[in-house]
C-alpha positions in Angstrom: 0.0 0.0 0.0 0.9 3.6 -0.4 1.7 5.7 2.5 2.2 9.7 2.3 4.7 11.0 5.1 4.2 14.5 5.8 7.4 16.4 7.6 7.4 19.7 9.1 10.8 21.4 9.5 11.9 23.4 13.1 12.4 27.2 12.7 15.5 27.7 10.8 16.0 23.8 9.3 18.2 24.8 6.5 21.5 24.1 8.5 20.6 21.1 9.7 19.1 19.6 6.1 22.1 20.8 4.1 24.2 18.2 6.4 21.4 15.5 6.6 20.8 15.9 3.1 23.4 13.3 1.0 21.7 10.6 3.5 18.5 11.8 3.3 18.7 11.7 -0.9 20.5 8.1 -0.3 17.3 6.7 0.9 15.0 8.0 -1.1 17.0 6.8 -4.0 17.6 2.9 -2.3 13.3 3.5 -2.6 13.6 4.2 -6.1 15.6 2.0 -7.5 13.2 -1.1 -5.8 10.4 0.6 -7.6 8.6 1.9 -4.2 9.1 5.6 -4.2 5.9 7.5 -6.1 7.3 10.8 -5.3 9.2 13.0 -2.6 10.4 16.6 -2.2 10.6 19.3 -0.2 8.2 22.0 1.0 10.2 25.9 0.3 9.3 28.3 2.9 8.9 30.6 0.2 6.7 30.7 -3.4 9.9 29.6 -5.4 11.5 27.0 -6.6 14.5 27.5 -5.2 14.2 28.9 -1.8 17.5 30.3 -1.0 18.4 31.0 2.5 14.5 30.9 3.0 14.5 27.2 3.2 11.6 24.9 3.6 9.0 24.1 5.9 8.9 20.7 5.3 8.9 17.4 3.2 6.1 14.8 1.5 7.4 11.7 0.6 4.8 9.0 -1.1 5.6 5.4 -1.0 4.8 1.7 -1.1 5.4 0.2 2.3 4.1 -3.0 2.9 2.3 -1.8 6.4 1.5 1.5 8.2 4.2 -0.1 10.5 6.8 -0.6 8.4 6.6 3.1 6.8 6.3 4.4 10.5 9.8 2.6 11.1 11.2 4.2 7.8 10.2 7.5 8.6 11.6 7.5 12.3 15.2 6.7 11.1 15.2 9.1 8.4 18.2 11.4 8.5 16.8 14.8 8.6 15.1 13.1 12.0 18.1 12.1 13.4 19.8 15.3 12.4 16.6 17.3 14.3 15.6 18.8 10.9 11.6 17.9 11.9 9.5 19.1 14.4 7.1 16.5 13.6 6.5 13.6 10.9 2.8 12.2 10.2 2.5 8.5 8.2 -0.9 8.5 6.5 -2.5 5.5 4.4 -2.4 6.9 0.8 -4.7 6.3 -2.1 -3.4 7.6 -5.9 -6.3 8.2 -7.5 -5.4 10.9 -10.3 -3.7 10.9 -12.6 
């Protein structure tokens, strides 16, 4: 099943994620390349593409997990978590309907 992980970013993440990030990206890519990621990226803080020292608020990551369980577990050893890039991380059940 699908399962939509919805990070939100402390005040001033950027630090932090800029050092997270090559392990963050390594993970999302292991996901990829077994066919399971849908899609992932972050939130900017600002109504650009590229954020500058804005930064982002947060992070959506869609995937095929085979339980709420297991993409609970993937979620709470994500990088940017260990690094204390997130205030908070919610796992949802996720149905792709469109397109």
């Amino acid at each position: 099943m699908l399962y939509a992980i919805i990070s939100q970013d402390i005040e001033n993440s950027l630090p932090k994620r800029k050092l997270a990030r090559p392990a963050h990206l390594a993970r999302l890519e292991a996901l990829k390349s077994e066919g399971r990621l849908v899609l992932a990226g972050p939130h900017p803080a600002v109504d650009s593409d590229d954020p500058g020292d804005a930064g982002f608020t947060g992070s959506l990551v869609v995937a095929e997990f085979k339980s709420i369980s297991e993409a609970q577990a993937w979620a709470d050893t994500d990088p940017y978590s260990d690094a204390g890039v997130y205030a908070s991380v919610i796992v949802k059940p996720f149905k792709h309907v469109l397109p």
